[in-house]
C-alpha positions, 0 to 999 in steps of 0.5 A, spaced: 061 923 917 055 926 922 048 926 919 050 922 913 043 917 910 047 911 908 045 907 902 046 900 903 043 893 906 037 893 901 040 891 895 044 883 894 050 887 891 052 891 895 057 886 898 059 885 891 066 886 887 064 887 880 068 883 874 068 889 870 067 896 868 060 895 865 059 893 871 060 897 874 057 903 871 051 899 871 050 898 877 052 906 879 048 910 874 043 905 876 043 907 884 040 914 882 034 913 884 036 911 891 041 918 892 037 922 889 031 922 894 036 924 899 040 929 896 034 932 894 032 933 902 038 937 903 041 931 906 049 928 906 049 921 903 053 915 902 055 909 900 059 903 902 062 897 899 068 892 898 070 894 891 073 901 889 072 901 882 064 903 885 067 908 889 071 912 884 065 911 878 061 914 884 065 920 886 064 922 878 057 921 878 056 925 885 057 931 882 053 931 875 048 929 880 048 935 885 048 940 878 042 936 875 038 938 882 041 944 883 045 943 889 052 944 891 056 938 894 063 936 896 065 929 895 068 926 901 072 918 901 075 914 905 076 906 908 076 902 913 079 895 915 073 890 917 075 883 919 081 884 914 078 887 909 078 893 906 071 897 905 071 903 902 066 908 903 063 915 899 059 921 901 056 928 901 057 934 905 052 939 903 056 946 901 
């Protein structure tokens, strides 16, 4: 996980768990912008989170993202537990 620009802290729902799908695909598809800036500079991104739905709509989307810039990604997950609560976290590894 060295040299990874993480993509959190500037939006409310970062922290947040989604009640549904739609959701969730909303707000991830909307998380474009911010990733894409990044991938574009041959940099590995990722993003952490408490909910897991975000995470795998993510490991989706990372893949069609890299192919739409003309990149080659791994995609690489994991989580950890923070005071009792499991976070889960996503990022590129450039190949």
């Amino acid at each position: 996980m060295e040299n990874v620009k993480w993509i959190n802290g500037s939006y409310k729902e970062d922290n947040r768990i989604f009640d549904s799908e739609f959701e969730v695909k909303e707000w991830t598809e909307a998380l474009y912008s911010d990733f894409v800036a990044y991938l574009s500079d041959k940099n590995n991104v990722g993003y952490v989170t408490p909910d897991e739905k975000v995470i795998k709509y993510l490991a989706s989307l990372f893949p069609q993202w890299a192919v739409h810039n003309n990149l080659q990604i791994g995609v690489c997950t994991g989580k950890t537990a923070i005071n009792g609560q499991i976070i889960y976290k996503i990022w590129t590894v450039k190949l």
